[in-house]
C-alpha positions in Angstrom: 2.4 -163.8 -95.3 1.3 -163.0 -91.8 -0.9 -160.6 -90.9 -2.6 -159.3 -87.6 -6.1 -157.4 -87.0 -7.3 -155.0 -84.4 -9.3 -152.4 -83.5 -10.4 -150.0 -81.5 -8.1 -149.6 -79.0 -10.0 -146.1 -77.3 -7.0 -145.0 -75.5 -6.2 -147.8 -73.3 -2.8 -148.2 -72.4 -3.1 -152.1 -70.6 -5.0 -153.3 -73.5 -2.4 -151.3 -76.1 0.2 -152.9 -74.3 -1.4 -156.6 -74.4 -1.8 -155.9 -78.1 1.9 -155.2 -78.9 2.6 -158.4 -76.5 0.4 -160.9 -78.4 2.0 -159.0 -81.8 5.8 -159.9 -80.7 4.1 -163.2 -79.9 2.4 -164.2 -83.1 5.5 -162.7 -85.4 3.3 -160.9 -87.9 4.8 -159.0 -90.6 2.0 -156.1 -90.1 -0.2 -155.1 -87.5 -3.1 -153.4 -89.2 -5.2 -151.1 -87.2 -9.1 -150.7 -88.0 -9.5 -147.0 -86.3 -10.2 -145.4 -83.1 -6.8 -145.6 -81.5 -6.7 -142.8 -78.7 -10.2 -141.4 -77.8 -13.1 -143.3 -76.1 -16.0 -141.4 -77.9 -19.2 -140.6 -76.4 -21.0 -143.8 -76.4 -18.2 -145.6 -74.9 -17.4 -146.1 -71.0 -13.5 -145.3 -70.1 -11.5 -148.2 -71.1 -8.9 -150.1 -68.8 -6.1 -147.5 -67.9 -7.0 -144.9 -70.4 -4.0 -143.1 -71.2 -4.0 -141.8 -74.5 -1.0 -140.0 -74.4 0.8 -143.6 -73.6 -0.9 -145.1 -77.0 1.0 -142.4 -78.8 4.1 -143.9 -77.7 3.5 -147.3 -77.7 2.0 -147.4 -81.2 4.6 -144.7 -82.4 7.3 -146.8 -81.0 6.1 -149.7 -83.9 5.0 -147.1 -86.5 7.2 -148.9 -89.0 5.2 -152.1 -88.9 1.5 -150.5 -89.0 -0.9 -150.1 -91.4 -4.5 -147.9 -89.8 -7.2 -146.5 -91.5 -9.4 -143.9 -89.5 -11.9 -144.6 -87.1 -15.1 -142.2 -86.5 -12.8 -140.9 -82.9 -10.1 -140.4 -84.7 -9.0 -136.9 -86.2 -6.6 -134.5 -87.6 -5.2 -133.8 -84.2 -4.5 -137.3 -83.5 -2.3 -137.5 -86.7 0.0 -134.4 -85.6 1.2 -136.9 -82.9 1.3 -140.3 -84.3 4.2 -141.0 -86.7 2.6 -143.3 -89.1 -1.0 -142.3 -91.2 -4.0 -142.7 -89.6 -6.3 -140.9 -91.8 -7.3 -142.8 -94.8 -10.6 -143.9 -95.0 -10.1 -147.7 -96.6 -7.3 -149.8 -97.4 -7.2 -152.3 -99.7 -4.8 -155.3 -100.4 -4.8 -158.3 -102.3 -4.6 -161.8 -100.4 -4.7 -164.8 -102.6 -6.1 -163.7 -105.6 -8.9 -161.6 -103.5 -9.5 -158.3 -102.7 -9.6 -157.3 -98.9 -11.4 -154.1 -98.1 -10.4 -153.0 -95.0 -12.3 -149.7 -92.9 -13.3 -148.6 -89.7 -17.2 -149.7 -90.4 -19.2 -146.3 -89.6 -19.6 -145.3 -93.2 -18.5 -148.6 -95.5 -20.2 -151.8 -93.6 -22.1 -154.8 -94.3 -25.2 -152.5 -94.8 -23.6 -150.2 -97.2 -21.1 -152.1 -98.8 -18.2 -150.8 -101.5 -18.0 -152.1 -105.3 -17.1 -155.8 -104.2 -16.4 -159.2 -106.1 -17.7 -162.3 -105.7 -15.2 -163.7 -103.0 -14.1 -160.5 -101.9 -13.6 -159.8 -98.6 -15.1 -156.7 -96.2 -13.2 -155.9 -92.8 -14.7 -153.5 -90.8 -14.2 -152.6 -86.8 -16.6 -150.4 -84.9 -19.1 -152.7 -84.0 -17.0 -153.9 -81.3 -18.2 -157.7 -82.0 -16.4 -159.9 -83.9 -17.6 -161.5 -87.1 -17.2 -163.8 -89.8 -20.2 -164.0 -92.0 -20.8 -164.3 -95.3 -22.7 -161.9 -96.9 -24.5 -162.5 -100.4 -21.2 -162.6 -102.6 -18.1 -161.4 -100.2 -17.1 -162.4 -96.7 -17.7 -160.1 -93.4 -15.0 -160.1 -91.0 -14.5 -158.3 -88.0 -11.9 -158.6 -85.6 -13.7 -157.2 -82.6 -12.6 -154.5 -80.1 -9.1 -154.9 -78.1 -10.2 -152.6 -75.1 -14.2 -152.4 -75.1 -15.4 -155.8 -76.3 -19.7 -155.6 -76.8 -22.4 -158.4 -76.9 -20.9 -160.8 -74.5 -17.6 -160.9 -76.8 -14.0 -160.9 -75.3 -11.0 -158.8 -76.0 -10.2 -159.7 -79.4 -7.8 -159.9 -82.4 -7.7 -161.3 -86.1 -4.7 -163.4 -87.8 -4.5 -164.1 -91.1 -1.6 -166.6 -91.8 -1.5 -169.6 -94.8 -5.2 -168.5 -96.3 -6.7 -168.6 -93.2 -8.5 -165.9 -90.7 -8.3 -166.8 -87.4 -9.8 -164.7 -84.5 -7.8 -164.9 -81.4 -8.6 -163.7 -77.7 -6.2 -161.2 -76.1 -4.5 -162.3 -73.1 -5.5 -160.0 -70.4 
């Protein structure tokens, strides 16, 4: 199984499309989203080209092959125009014989961790920094931000492929 990571995209259009480039490049089965698709937020400069309204149809034009769970700029109103849920607050899947927890990172993070196993895995965006830590008994990961990359850290993007987490840089 192959898998690919992002989040917060914040509206930008160039960096959606670059995104949905590097997906048909790496052949994923599923793009999973980690929140905060369409709005900058308050604490965020304008990304690259933001065009919210263009996000809508780029990510509703893949809706079939995404998997998102909500970001803290991310809201009701954003799910009456995307085609695809965007509103859960975690996912969780099961990736060789370990259970990933996947959400945005504002309420469930490294700080305040859910019920986890020993080799259990947290994935969280929001932090716009990428990560791969581990922390007491489970694993931190973070695939970074695709449009507003913080600390020094580039435009980024997780694959997970053959029991192995890779991040990856976005081609800008």
């Amino acid at each position: 199984m192959k898998l690919m990571f992002a989040s917060d995209i914040h509206g930008s259009a160039y960096y959606a499309e670059r995104l949905i480039k590097a997906f048909e490049k790496e052949k994923p089965e599923r793009l999973v989203l980690l929140g905060d698709l369409l709005y900058h937020g308050p604490r965020n400069d304008l990304p690259k080209d933001y065009a919210p309204k263009k996000v809508i149809d780029i990510l509703n034009g893949m809706k079939d092959r995404l998997l998102c769970v909500r970001g803290n700029c991310d809201t009701e109103v954003d799910q009456m125009v995307l085609e695809f849920p965007i509103m859960a607050d975690y996912a969780v899947m099961w990736i060789d014989g370990r259970m990933l927890y996947m959400s945005h990172g504002h309420r469930v993070n490294p700080q305040n961790p859910p019920k986890l196993s020993a080799g259990d895995i947290l994935m969280n965006g929001h932090t716009h920094i990428p990560a791969d830590e581990k922390i007491g008994d489970f694993r931190y990961l973070n695939p970074g931000s695709v449009s507003i990359p913080k600390n020094g850290s580039t435009h980024s993007y997780m694959i997970y492929e053959n029991g192995v987490f890779l991040l990856k840089e976005l081609d800008i």
